[in-house]
C-alpha positions in Angstrom: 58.3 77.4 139.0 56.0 76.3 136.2 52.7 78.0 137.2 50.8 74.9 135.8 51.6 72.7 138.6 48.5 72.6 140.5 49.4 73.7 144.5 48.0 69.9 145.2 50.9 68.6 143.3 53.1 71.5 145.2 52.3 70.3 148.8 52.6 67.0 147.9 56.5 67.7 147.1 57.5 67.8 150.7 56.0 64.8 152.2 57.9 63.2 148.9 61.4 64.5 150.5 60.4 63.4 154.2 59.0 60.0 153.3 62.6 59.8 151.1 65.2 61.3 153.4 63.8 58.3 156.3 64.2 55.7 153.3 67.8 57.2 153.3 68.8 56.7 156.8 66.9 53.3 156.6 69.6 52.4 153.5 67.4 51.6 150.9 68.9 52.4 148.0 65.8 52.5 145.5 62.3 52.0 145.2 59.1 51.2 143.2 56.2 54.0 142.6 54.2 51.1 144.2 56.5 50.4 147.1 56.2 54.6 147.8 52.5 54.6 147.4 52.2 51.9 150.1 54.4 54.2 152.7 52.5 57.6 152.0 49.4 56.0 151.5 49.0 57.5 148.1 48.5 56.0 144.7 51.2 54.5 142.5 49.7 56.2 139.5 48.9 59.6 141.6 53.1 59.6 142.4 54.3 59.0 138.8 52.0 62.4 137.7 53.5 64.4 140.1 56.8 63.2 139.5 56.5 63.4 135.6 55.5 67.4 136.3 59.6 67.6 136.5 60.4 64.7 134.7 59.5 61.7 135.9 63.3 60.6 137.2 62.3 56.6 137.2 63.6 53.8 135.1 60.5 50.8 134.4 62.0 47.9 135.7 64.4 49.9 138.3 61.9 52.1 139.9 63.3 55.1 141.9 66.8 55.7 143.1 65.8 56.8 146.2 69.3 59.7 146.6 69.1 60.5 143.1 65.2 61.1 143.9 65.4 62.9 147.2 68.3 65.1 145.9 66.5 66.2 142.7 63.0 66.9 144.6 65.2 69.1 146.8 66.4 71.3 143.8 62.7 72.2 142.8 61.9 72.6 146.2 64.6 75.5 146.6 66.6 73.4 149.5 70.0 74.3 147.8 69.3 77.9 148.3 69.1 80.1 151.6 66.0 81.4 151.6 65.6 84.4 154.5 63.4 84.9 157.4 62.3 87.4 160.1 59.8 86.5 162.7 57.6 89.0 164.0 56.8 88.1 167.1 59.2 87.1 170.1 57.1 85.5 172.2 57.0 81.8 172.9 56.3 80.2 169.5 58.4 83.0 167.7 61.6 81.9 169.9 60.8 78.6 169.3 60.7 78.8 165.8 64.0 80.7 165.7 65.9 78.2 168.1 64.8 74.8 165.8 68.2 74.6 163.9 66.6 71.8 161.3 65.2 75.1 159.8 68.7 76.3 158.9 69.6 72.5 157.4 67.3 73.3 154.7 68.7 76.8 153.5 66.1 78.9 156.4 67.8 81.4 157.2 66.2 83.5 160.8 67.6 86.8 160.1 66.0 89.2 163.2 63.1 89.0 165.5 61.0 91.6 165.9 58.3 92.3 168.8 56.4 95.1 170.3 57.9 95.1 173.8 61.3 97.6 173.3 62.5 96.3 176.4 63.6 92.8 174.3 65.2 94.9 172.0 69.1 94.1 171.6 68.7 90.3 173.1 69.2 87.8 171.1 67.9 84.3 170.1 69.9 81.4 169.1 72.1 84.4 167.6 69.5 86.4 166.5 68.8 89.6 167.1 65.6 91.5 168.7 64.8 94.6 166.8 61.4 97.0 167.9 58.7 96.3 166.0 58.7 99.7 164.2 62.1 98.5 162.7 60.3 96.0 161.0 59.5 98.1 157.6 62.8 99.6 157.0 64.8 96.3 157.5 62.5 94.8 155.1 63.9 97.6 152.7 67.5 96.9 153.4 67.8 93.8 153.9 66.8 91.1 151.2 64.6 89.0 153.3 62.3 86.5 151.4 59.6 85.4 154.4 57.7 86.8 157.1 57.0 84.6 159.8 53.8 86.2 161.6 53.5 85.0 165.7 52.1 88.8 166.9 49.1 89.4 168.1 46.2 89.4 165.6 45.6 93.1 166.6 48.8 93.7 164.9 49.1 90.7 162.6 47.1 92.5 159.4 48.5 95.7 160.1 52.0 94.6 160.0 51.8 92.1 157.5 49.9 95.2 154.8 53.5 97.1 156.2 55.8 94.3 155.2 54.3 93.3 151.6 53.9 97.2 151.5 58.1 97.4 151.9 58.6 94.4 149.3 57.7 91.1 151.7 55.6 88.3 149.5 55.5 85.4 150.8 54.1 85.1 154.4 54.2 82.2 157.3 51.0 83.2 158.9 51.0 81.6 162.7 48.0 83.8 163.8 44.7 82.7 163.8 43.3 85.2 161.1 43.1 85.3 157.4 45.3 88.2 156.3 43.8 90.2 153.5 47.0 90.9 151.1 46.6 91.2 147.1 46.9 88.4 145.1 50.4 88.2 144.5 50.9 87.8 147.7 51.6 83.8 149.0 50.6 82.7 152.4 50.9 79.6 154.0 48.5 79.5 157.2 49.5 77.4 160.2 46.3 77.3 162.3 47.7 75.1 165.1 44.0 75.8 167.0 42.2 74.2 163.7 44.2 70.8 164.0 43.4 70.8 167.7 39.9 71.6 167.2 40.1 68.4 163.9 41.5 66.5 166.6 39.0 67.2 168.7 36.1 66.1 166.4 38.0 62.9 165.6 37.5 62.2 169.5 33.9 63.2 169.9 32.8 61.2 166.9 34.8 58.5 166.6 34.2 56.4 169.7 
């Protein structure tokens, strides 16, 4: 990817293929930068910027095709690919994450749960397997596995995830409430589910 596309534009790209995928099922068949920016609340000219990053892909006069659209923001976003997973962790969110199959739509690929508790290991989830945590480094190595998904404890979270970028792992999915202190080259998306509760819970308090 063009490392001059801010990571604004970058986050931006999937609420682009949601917000098109429901115009989809809905049957419109094209669609304005101005009819867009009303539905994701953005701004017309904000959309044709990030969409001229790749291209642009409208026609004045036409607008968006809204297929042609959704299907090309798919390419850059890597959905045409299989992209794969482990999950350290098989505890409640890690099994959850592992039995969603809309994951596996998209090119996601769970390829073994890992957790601390050897008395899981050999189960499976949805058809994947539960390997000992200690297994974790050397199927890294082995295996060509693109993301670790991080649901351990945070005891073991920055240990493990060190391990796994350690053994070749870049690009984490970081479902423990600590930063992880990796080297730059290292990409992690944090899901803080306790920080959008605790939002939400300012939103309450001071909005009433």
């Amino acid at each position: 990817m063009n490392n001059k596309i801010s990571k604004a534009v970058i986050s931006r790209l999937p609420r682009y293929y949601r917000y098109l995928k429901e115009l989809i099922d809905q049957g419109v068949e094209r669609i304005s930068s101005e009819e867009l920016s009303r539905l994701m609340k953005a701004t017309a000219s904000q959309i044709r910027q990030d969409l001229n990053h790749f291209g642009g892909f409208g026609q004045q006069g036409y607008g968006y095709n809204v297929k042609s659209l959704y299907k090309e923001i798919g390419k850059i976003l890597g959905v045409e690919e299989d992209h794969h997973i482990i999950v350290l962790g098989a505890g409640n969110l890690g099994r959850a994450l592992v039995k969603y199959n809309g994951f596996s739509e998209h090119g996601f690929i769970f390829c073994s749960l890992f957790d601390v508790d050897e008395t899981l290991c050999g189960k499976s989830v949805n058809g994947v397997r539960i390997r000992t945590i200690s297994e974790a480094e050397e199927y890294v190595k082995t295996h060509n596995i693109d993301i670790a998904a991080l649901t351990i404890p945070v005891e073991k979270a920055r240990e493990m995830s060190v391990l796994l970028y350690q053994a070749g792992i870049r690009y984490f999915w970081n479902f423990t409430n600590i930063d992880l202190q990796l080297p730059e080259d290292a990409i992690v998306k944090d899901v803080h589910l306790l920080d959008s509760l605790l939002e939400l819970s300012y939103r309450i308090c001071n909005e009433k």
